[in-house]
LUMGU-393163 format. One record per residue (C-alpha): residue in three letters; x, y, z. Coordinates in steps of 0.5 Angstrom, whole numbers, padded with zeros to 4 digits, always signed. Each point is the difference from the previous one (the first is absolute). Layout:
residues N
ALAXYZ;...
END
This chain:
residues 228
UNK+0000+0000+0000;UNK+0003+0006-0002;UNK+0002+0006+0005;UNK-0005+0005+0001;UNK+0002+0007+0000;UNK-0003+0004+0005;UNK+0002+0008-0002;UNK+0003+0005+0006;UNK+0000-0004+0006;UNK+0004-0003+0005;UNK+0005-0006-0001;UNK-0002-0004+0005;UNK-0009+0001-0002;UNK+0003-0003-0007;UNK+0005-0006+0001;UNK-0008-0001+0004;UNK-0003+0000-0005;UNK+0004-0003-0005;UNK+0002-0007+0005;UNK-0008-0001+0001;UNK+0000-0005-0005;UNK+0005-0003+0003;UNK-0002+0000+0007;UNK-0007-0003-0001;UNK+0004-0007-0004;UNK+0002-0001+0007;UNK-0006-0002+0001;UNK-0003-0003-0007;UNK-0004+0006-0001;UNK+0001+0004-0006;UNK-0002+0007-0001;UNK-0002+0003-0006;UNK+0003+0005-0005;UNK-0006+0005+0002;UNK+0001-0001+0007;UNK+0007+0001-0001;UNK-0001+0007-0003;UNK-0006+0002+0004;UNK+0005-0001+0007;UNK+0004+0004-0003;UNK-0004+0005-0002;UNK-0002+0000+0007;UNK+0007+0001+0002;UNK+0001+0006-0004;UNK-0007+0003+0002;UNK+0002-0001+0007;UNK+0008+0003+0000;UNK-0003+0006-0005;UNK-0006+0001+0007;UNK+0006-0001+0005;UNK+0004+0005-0004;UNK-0005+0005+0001;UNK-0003-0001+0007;UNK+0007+0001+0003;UNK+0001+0007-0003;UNK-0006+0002+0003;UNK+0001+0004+0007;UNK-0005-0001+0003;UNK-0005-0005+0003;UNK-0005+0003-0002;UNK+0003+0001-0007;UNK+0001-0008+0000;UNK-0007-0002+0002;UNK-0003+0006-0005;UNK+0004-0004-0006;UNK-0001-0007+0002;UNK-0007+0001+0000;UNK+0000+0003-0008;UNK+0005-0006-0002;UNK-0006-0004+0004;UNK-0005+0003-0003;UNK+0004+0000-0007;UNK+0001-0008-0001;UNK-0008-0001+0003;UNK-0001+0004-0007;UNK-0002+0006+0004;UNK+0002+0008-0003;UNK+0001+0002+0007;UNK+0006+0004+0001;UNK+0003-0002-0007;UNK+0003+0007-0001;UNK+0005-0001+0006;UNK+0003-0007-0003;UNK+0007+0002-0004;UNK+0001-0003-0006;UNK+0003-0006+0001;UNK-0004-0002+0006;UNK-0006+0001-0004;UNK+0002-0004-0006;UNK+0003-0006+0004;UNK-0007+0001+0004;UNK-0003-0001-0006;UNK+0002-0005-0003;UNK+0000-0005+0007;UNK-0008+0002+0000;UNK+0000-0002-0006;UNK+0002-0007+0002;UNK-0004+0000+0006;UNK-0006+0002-0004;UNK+0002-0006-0005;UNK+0001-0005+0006;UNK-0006+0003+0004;UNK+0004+0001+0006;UNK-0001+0008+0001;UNK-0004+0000+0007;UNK+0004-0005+0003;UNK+0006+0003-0003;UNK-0002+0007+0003;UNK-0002-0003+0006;UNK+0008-0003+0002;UNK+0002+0007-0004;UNK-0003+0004+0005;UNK+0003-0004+0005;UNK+0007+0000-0001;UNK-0001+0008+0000;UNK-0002-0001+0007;UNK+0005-0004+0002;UNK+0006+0004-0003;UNK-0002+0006+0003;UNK+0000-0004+0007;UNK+0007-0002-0001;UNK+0003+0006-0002;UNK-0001+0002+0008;UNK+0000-0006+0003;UNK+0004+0001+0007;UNK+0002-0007+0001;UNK+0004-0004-0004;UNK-0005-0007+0001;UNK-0005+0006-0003;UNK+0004+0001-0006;UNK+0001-0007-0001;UNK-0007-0003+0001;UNK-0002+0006-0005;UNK+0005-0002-0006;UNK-0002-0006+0001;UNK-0007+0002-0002;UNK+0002+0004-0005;UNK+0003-0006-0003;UNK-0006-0004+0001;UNK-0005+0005-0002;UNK+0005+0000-0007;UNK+0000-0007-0001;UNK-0008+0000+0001;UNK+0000+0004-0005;UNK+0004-0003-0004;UNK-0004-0006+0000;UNK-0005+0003-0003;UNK+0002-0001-0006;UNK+0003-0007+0000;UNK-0006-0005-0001;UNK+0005-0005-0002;UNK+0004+0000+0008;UNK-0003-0006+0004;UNK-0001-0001+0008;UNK+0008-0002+0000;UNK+0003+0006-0003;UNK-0006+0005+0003;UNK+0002-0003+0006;UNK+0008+0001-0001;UNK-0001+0007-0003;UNK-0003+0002+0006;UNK+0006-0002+0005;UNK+0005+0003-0005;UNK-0004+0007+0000;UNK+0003+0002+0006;UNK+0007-0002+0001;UNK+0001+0003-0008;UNK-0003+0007+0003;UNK+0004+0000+0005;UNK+0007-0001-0004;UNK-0003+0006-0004;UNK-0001+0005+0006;UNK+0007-0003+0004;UNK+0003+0002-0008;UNK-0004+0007+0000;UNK+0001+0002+0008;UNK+0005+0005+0000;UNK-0003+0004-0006;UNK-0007-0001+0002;UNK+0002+0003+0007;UNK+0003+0006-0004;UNK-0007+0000-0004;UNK-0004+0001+0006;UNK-0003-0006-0001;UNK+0003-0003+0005;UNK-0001+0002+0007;UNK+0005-0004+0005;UNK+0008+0001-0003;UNK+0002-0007-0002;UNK+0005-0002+0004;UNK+0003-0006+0003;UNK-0005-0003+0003;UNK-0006+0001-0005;UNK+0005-0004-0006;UNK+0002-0005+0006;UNK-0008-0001+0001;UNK-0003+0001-0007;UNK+0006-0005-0003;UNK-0003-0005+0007;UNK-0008+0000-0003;UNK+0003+0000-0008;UNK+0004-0006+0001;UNK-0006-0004+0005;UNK-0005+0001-0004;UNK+0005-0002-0007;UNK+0002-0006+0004;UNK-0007-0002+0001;UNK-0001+0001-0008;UNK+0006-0004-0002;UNK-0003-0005+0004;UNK-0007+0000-0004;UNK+0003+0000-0006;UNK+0001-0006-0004;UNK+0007+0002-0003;UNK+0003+0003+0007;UNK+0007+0000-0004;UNK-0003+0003-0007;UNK-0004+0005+0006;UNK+0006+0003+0003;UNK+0005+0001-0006;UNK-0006+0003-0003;UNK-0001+0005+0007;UNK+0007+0001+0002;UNK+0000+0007-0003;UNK-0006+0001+0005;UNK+0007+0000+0005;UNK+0004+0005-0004;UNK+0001+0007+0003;
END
C-alpha cells in the first residue's frame, strides 16, 4: 500500500498514518485504502486546528474557535469567517469524510470533548493531572479515529485504546519545555515531571506490549515513542 502524503504536519502524525497498515496486519486485519486517506486527512485537520488554537491568547479565544470548527464539521456557517485559510480547508475537507461516512454527530461529540480536555491540561497544577489529561486526549484522538475504520476489529480496538496513552504522553514529554514556553504548559518541566510521566508511559507501554500478538514487532515499532 503505498504511502500517503498527509501536507504541512507534524512527522510523528505522519509516520502514524502511513504505519497504520502495518499495524493492524498484526492483527490480521486490513485497513482499506479509503480508510487509510481518511485518518490522514483526520490528521491534517487536527494538526492545522491545534496550530491555531495554541495561538489564541485567551481561554475565551480557545473555547470561541472551538465552538466554529465544531460547528463548521456539523455543516453549520456559524463563525465561518473567524476560520483562517488552512484551518477552513482542511476543516472541509474532514466534513466531507465525515458527512460521507455518516459520523459527523458522533464525531462532533469527541471534537468538543478534546477542547474541553485541553483547556484543562494547559492549567493542570499536578502532574498526575497532567498525565491523567494527556492520557484522555489521546483516547478521545484514537476515538475518533476509530470512527473512521470500520474494518478494525475488537482486538485491534482494544490495542489501539491501551497505546493511545502511552503514545501521547511521549508527545507531551518531547514537547514540554516548548509547551511550558508557549504557556501551555502551567508547571516547569523538571526532574520529577520527566521522571513521573516516563514511570505512566513505560507502565501503560508494558501493558500494550504484553496484549500484542507480536511483543518484538510492538517494540522495534514503539522505541522511538522512548527518544527525546
Amino acid at each position: 500500500m503505498p504511502t500517503v502524503p498527509v501536507r504541512s504536519i507534524r512527522p510523528d502524525y505522519e509516520a502514524l498514518a502511513n504505519t497504520l497498515p502495518l499495524l493492524a496486519r498484526q492483527f490480521n486485519c486490513s485497513i482499506s485504502d479509503a480508510s487509510h486517506r481518511d485518518v490522514a486527512t483526520m490528521l491534517a485537520a487536527v494538526e492545522s486546528v491545534d496550530w491555531h488554537l495554541d495561538r489564541r491568547p485567551t481561554q475565551s479565544d480557545r473555547e470561541r474557535f472551538g465552538e466554529v470548527v465544531v460547528a463548521r464539521l456539523c455543516e453549520s456557517n456559524t463563525g465561518a469567517d473567524d476560520l483562517p485559510g488552512d484551518v477552513g480547508a482542511r476543516i472541509g475537507e474532514l466534513r466531507q469524510v465525515l458527512k460521507r461516512r455518516g459520523v459527523q454527530k458522533p464525531f462532533a461529540r469527541i471534537t468538543r470533548g478534546i477542547f474541553r480536555n485541553a483547556e484543562r491540561m494547559r492549567t493542570a497544577g499536578s502532574i498526575s493531572e497532567y498525565s491523567s489529561r494527556a492520557c484522555r486526549e489521546g483516547l478521545l484522538l484514537v476515538g475518533a479515529s476509530l470512527l473512521l475504520l470500520p474494518e478494525v476489529d475488537d482486538r485491534l480496538r482494544a490495542w489501539l485504546i491501551r497505546m493511545a496513552g502511552p503514545a501521547n504522553l511521549a508527545d507531551k514529554l518531547r514537547d514540554a519545555q516548548d509547551d511550558f514556553r508557549a504557556g501551555e504548559l502551567a508547571m516547569r518541566p523538571g526532574i520529577r515531571f520527566y521522571s513521573l510521566l516516563a514511570t505512566h508511559l513505560t507502565v501503560q507501554l508494558a501493558a500494550a506490549l504484553w496484549f500484542h500478538p507480536h511483543p518484538w514487532f510492538l517494540w522495534r515499532w514503539a522505541r522511538p515513542l522512548l527518544r527525546p
